[in-house]
C-alpha positions in Angstrom: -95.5 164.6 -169.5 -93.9 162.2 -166.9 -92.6 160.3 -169.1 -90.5 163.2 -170.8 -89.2 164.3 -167.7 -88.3 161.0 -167.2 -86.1 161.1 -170.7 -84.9 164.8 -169.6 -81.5 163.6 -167.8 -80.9 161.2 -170.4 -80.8 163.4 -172.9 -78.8 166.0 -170.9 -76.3 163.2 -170.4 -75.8 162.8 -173.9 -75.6 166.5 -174.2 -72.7 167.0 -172.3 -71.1 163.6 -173.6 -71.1 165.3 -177.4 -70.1 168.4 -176.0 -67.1 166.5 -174.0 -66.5 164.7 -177.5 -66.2 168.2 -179.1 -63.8 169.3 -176.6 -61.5 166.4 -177.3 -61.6 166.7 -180.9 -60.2 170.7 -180.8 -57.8 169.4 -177.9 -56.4 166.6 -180.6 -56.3 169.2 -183.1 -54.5 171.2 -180.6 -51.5 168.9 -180.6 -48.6 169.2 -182.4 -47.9 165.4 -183.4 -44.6 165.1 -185.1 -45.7 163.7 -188.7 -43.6 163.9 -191.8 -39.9 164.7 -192.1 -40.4 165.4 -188.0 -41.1 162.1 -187.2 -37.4 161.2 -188.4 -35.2 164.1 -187.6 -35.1 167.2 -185.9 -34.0 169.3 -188.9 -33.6 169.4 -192.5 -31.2 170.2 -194.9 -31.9 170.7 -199.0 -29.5 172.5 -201.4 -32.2 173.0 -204.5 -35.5 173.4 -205.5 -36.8 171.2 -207.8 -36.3 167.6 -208.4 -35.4 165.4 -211.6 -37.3 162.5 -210.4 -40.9 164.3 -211.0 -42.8 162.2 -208.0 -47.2 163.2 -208.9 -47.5 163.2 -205.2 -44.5 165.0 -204.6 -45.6 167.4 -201.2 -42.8 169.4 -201.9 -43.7 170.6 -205.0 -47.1 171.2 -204.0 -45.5 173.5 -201.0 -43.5 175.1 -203.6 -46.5 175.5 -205.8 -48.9 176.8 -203.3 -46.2 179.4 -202.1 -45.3 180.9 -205.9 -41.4 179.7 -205.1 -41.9 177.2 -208.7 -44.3 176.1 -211.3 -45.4 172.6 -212.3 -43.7 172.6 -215.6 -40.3 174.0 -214.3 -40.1 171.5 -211.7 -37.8 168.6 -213.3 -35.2 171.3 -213.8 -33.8 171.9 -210.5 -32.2 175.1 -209.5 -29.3 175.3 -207.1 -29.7 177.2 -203.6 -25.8 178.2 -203.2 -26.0 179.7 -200.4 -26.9 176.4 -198.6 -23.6 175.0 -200.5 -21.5 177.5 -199.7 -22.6 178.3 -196.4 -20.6 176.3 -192.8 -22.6 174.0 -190.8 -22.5 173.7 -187.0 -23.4 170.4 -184.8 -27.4 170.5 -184.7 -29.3 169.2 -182.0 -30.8 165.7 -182.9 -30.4 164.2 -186.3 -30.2 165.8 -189.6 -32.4 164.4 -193.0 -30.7 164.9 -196.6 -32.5 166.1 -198.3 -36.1 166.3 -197.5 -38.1 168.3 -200.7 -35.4 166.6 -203.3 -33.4 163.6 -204.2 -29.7 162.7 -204.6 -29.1 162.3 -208.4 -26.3 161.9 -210.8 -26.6 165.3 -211.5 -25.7 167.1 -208.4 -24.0 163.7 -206.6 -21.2 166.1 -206.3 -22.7 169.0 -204.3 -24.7 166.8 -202.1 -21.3 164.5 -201.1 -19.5 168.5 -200.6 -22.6 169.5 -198.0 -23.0 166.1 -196.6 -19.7 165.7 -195.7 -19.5 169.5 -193.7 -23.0 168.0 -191.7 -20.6 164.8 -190.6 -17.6 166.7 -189.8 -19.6 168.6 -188.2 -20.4 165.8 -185.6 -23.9 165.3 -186.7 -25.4 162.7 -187.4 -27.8 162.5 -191.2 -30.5 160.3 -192.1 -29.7 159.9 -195.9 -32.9 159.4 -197.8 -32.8 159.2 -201.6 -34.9 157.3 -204.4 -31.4 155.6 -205.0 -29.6 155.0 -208.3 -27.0 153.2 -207.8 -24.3 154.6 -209.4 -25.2 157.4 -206.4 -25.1 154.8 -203.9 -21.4 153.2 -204.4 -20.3 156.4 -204.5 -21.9 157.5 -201.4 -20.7 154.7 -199.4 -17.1 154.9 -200.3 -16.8 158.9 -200.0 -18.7 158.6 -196.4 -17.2 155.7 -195.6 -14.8 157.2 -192.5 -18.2 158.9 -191.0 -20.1 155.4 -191.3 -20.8 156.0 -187.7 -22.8 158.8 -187.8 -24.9 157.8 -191.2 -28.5 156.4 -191.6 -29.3 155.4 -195.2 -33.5 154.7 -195.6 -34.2 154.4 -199.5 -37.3 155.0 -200.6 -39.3 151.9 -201.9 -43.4 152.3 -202.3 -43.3 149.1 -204.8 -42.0 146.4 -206.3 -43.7 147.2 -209.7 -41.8 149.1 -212.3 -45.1 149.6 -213.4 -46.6 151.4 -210.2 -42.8 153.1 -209.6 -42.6 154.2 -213.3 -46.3 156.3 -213.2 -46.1 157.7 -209.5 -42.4 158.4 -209.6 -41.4 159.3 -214.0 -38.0 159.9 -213.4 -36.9 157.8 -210.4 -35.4 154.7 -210.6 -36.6 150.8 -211.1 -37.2 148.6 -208.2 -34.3 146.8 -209.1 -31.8 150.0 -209.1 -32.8 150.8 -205.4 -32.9 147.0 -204.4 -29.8 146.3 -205.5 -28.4 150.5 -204.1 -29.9 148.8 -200.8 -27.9 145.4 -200.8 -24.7 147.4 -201.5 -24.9 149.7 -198.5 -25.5 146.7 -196.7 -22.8 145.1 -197.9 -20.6 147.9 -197.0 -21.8 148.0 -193.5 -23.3 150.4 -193.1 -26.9 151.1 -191.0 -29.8 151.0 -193.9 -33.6 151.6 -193.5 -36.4 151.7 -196.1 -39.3 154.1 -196.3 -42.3 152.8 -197.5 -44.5 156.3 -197.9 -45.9 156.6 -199.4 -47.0 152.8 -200.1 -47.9 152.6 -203.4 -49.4 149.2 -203.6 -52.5 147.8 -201.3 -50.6 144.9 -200.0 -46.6 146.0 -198.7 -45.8 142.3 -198.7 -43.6 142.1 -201.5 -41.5 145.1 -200.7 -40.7 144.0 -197.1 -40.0 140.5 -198.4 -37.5 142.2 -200.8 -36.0 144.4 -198.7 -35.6 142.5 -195.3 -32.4 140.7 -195.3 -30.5 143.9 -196.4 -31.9 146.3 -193.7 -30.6 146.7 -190.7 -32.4 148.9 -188.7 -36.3 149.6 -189.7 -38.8 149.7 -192.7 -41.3 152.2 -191.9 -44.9 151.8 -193.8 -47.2 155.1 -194.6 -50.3 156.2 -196.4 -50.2 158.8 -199.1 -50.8 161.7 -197.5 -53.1 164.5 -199.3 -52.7 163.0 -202.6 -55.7 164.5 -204.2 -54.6 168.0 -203.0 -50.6 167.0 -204.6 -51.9 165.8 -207.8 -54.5 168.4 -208.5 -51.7 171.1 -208.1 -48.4 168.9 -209.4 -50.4 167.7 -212.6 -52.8 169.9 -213.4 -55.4 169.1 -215.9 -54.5 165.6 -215.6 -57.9 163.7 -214.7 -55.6 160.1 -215.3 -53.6 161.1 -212.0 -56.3 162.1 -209.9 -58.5 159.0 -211.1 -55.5 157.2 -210.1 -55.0 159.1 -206.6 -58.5 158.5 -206.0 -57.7 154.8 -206.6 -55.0 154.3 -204.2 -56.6 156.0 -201.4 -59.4 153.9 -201.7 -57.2 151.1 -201.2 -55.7 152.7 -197.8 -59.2 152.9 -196.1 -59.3 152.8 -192.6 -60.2 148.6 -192.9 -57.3 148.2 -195.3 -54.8 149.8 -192.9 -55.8 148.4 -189.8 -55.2 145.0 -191.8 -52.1 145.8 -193.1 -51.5 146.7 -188.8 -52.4 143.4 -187.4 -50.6 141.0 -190.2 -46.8 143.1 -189.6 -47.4 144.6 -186.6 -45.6 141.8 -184.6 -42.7 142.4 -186.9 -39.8 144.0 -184.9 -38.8 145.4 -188.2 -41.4 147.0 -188.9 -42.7 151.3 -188.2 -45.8 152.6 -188.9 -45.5 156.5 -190.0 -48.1 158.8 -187.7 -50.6 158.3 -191.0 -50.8 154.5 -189.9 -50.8 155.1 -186.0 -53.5 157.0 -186.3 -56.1 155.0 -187.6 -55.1 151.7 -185.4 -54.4 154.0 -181.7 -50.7 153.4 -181.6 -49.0 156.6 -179.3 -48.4 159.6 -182.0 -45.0 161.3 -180.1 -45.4 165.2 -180.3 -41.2 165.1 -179.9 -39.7 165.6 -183.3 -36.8 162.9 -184.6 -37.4 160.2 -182.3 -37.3 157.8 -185.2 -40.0 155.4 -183.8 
């Protein structure tokens, strides 16, 4: 009997540590990190739903989905929002993304230069992202040439393999169309990034090997976020994808990521999206657009 009250304050130490670790858990779920689009700009702008490139882990068309504003099979046939063409924009607080749930294409090239260029004369300043072809790109750069200034390209590059590009991403283009869209925005001065989320391969060496000399401001490295939940809804039926999801999450354990950490993380080029920060304990901002 001695000896269990002996035990007793132990044990009602380690009762109020779990309880303490419970508390902290709900008060991390309590925060509102900036992930996502948020962890880039402070708003969004999109002028259709619905994108030709098809991406299996697209999140916007699993929001789209979930939210009975599209089906799967209508999904590579976009549809226009005009209001969002026709409509004036104002100077925004904080940088704007275009577009953020679909890409800039040779088919509406047009209507994205008409809405980018009202964000930029405007005064804002846009973070362009885009899977690029580059027909898309040379014209980009010469009609926002006189807003250079206020623009932000980051292209979209998960992996040097046509292979890997061509299953995850059916309709987007090679590695070679966005490598060379990349070296001609550099070329034409103007501030370029690449996005590397989701990372489609487990080792991002080749990419940022690639990509380096031609960017000038960041390449930022991310996990595939709720790919199992994307796929199952994007492809339905399709028990390759989700064998395949399952595959490259496996590769983006916890040990594989906090590898990937400590070989780049001394790499003043290199940003790790909130995915990557937290697994290795980097500081997650809760401030939307701070870019870092």
């Amino acid at each position: 009997m001695s000896k269990l009250r002996h035990l007793l304050p132990d044990a009602r130490l380690a009762g109020r540590k779990n309880n303490a670790m419970k508390v902290t858990e709900k008060s991390e779920q309590a925060i509102k990190y900036a992930h996502g689009t948020g962890e880039w700009a402070k708003s969004n702008v999109n002028i259709q739903t619905g994108c030709e490139h098809d991406c299996r882990y697209c999140y916007a068309k699993d929001m789209a989905i979930r939210l009975g504003r599209a089906k799967a099979a209508d999904w590579r046939t976009p549809v226009l929002r005009e209001k969002e063409v026709a409509k004036s924009y104002k100077m925004r607080g904080g940088r704007i993304m275009f577009p953020s749930t679909h890409d800039i294409t040779q088919g509406n090239i047009e209507t994205c230069l008409t809405v980018l260029k009202k964000l930029l004369d405007a005064g804002n300043d846009v973070l362009v992202v885009s899977k690029p072809w580059l027909a898309c790109a040379k014209r980009m750069c010469k009609e926002l040439e006189p807003y250079k200034a206020q623009v932000l390209f980051r292209f979209t590059i998960g992996s040097a393999d046509d292979s890997v590009l061509g299953y995850w991403e059916p309709g987007a283009p090679s590695f070679s169309e966005r490598l060379h869209s990349l070296r001609h925005a550099h070329a034409q001065d103007f501030d370029t990034s690449v996005s590397m989320e989701p990372m489609l391969d487990r080792e991002p060496g080749a990419v940022i090997q690639a990509v380096s000399p031609y960017v000038t401001d960041s390449i930022w490295i991310g996990k595939a976020n709720r790919l199992r939940q994307n796929v199952s809804l994007n492809c339905p039926g399709d028990t390759e994808a989700l064998a395949r999801a399952t595959e490259l999450i496996n590769g983006q354990s916890d040990d594989a990521i906090i590898r990937i950490y400590a070989q780049y993380k001394d790499n003043p080029m290199i940003k790790w999206k909130d995915s990557v920060k937290k697994v290795v304990g980097l500081e997650r901002p809760t401030t939307k657009g701070l870019d870092i």
